[in-house]
C-alpha positions in Angstrom: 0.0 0.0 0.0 1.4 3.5 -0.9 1.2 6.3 0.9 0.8 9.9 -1.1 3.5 12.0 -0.4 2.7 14.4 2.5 0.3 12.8 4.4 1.8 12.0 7.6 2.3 15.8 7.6 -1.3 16.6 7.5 -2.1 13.9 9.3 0.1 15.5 12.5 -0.8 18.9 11.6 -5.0 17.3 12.3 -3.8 16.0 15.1 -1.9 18.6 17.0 -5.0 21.0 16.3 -7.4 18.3 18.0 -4.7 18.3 20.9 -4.8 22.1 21.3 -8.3 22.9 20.9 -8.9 20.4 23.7 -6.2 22.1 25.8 -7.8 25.3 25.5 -11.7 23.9 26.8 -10.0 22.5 29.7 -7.6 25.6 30.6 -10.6 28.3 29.8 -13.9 27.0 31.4 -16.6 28.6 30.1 -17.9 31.8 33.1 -20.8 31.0 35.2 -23.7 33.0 34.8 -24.8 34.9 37.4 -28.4 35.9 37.9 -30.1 37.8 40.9 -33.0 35.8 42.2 -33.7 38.1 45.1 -33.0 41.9 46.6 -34.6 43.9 49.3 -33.7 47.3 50.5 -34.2 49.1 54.0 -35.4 51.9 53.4 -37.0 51.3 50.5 -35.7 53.3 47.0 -35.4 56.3 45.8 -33.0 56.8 48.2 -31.4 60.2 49.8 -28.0 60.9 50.1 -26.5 60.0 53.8 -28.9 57.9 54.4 -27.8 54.6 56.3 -29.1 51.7 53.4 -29.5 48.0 54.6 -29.6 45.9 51.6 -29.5 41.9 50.5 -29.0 40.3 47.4 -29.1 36.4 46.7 -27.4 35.6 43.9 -27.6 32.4 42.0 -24.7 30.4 39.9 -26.1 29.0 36.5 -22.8 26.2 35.7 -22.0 26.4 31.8 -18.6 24.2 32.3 -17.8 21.1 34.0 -17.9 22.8 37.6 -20.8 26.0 39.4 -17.7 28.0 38.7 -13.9 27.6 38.3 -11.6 27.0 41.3 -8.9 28.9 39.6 -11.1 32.2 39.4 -12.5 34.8 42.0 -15.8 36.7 42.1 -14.7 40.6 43.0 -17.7 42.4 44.7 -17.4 46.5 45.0 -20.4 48.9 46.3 -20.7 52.9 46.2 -21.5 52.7 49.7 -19.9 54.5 52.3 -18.2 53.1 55.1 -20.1 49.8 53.5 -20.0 46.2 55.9 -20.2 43.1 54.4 -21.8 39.7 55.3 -21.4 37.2 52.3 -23.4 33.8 52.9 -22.5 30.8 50.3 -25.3 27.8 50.0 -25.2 24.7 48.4 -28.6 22.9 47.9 -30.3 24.8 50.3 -27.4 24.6 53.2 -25.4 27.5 54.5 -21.9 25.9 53.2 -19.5 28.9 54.1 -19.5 32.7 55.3 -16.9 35.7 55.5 -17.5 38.9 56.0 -15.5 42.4 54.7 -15.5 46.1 54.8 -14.6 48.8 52.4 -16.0 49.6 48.9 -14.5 46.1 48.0 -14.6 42.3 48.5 -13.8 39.1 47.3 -14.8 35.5 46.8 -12.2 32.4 46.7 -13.7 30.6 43.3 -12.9 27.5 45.5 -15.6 28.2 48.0 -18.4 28.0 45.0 -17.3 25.3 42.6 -19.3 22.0 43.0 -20.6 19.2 40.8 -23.1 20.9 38.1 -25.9 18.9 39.9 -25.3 21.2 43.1 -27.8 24.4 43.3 -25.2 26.6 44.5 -25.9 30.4 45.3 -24.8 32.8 47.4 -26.1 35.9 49.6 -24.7 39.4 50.2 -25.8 42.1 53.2 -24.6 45.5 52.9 -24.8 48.0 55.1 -23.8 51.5 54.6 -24.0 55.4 53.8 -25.5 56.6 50.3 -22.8 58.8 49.3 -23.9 62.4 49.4 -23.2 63.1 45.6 -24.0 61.1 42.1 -26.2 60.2 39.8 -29.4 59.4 39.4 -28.8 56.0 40.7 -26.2 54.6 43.3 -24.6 51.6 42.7 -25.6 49.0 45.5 -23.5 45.7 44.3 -21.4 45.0 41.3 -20.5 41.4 41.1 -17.4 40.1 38.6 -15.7 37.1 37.7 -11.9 37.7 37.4 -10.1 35.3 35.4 -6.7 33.6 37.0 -4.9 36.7 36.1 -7.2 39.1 37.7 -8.8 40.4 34.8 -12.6 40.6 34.0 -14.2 37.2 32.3 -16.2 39.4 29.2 -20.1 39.4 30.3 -19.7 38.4 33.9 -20.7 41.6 35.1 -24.0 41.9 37.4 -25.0 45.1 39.1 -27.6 45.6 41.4 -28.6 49.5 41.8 -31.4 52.0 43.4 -32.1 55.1 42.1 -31.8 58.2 43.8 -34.1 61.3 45.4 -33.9 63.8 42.9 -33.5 67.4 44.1 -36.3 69.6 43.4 -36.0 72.6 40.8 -35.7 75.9 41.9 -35.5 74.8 45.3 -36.8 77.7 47.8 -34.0 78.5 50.8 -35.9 78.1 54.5 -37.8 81.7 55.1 -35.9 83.7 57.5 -37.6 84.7 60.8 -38.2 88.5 60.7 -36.2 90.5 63.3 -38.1 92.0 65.5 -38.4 95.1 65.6 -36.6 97.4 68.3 -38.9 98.7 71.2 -39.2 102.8 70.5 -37.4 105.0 72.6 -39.5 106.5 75.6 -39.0 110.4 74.5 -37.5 112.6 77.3 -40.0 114.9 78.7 -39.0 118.3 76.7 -38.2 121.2 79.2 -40.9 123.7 77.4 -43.3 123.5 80.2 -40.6 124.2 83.0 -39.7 127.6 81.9 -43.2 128.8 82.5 -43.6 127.3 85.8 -40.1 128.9 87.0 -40.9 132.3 85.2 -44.3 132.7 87.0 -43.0 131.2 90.5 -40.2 134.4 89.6 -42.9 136.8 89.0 -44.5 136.0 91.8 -41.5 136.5 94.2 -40.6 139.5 92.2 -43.8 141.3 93.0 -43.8 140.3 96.5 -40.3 141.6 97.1 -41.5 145.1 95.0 -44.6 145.3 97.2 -42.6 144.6 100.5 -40.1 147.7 99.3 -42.8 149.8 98.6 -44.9 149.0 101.7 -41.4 150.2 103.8 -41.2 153.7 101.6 -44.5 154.5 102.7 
C-alpha cells in the first residue's frame, strides 16, 4: 500500500489541532452566569443621600462548564456605599456551606468556595450596610458582582449590578424663610423742658412782685 507523499504531515498537523483545541476547553472554562434571584432594601428606594441603606441580594450560579464555577477564578464584589459592611453567605442545595464577611467599597470570593458538581444548586447571599454617598447620579450603585479570570482580569459578560435610584432634588428649590427681626422697642421720649420755663418764670414773678410790694410798703 502506498502512501501519497505528504500525508503523515497533514495527518500530525490534524492532530496537533485536536490536541490544542482540547487544551484550550480545559484551561478556559466557560464563566458561570450569574443571575439575581432576590433583593430587598431598608429603606425602601429612591433613596437620599446619607442615608444609612440596609440591603441583600441572593445571587444564584447558573454552571455552563464542568464545575458551578472555576476553582482557579475569583468573584470581586465593590459597592458605592460608604463606610459599607459586608456579610457574604455561600449555600449549596439549600445549606449554609460557608461565610466571611469584609469592609470597604471592595470584596472578594475564593472561586474554590463555589465550585461544586453541576448537579449542586449553589448560590450565594450578600448584606450591605452603609452610607449613600452624598453626591452622584441618578442611581447609586448598591452591588457589582465580577468574575476575574486567573490573572485578575474581567471574564467578558460576567458583570451583574444591582442599583437603586436616587431622590432627585427639586427645581428651583426655595431656601428656609428667614424669621423677621423684630423690631426694636421705640425709645421712651425725654420729657422736653418747654413747660418748665413757665412754671419757673411765673413762681419768679410772683417773688418778684412780692419783694417790690414789701419795698414799697417800707417807703410809705
Amino acid at each position: 500500500m502506498s502512501v501519497l507523499p505528504g500525508s503523515h504531515l497533514r495527518t500530525g498537523v490534524a492532530a496537533l489541532l485536536i490536541i490544542t483545541s482540547a487544551f484550550l476547553l480545559i484551561s478556559s472554562p466557560a464563566s458561570a452566569a450569574l443571575v439575581v434571584t432576590n433583593e430587598s432594601f431598608s429603606p425602601v428606594p429612591p433613596l437620599a443621600g446619607g442615608d444609612v441603606q440596609h440591603s441583600v441580594s441572593t445571587i444564584a450560579i447558573i454552571p455552563a462548564g464542568a464545575t458551578t464555577f472555576s476553582r482557579t477564578h475569583t468573584l470581586q464584589m465593590q459597592t458605592e456605599l460608604v463606610d459599607a459592611k459586608w456579610n457574604i453567605q455561600i449555600i449549596v442545595d439549600g445549606i449554609s456551606a460557608a461565610q466571611q464577611s469584609a469592609s470597604g467599597t471592595s470584596a472578594f470570593v475564593n472561586g474554590y468556595l463555589l465550585s461544586y458538581p453541576t448537579t449542586s444548586d449553589v448560590s450565594f447571599t450578600v448584606a450591605l450596610d452603609g452610607t449613600v454617598p452624598p453626591v452622584g447620579d441618578m442611581n447609586v450603585t448598591i452591588l457589582q458582582v465580577t468574575e476575574l479570570a486567573t490573572g485578575g482580569t474581567p471574564v467578558p459578560g460576567s458583570s451583574l449590578t444591582v442599583s437603586a435610584p436616587l431622590v432627585s432634588p427639586l427645581p428651583g428649590t426655595v431656601a428656609s424663610p428667614q424669621v423677621p427681626a423684630t423690631p426694636p422697642t421705640p425709645a421712651t421720649p425725654a420729657p422736653t423742658r418747654s413747660g418748665f420755663f413757665p412754671v419757673t418764670g411765673l413762681i419768679a414773678t410772683v417773688i418778684a412782685a412780692a419783694g417790690f410790694g414789701c419795698i414799697r410798703a417800707r417807703r410809705e
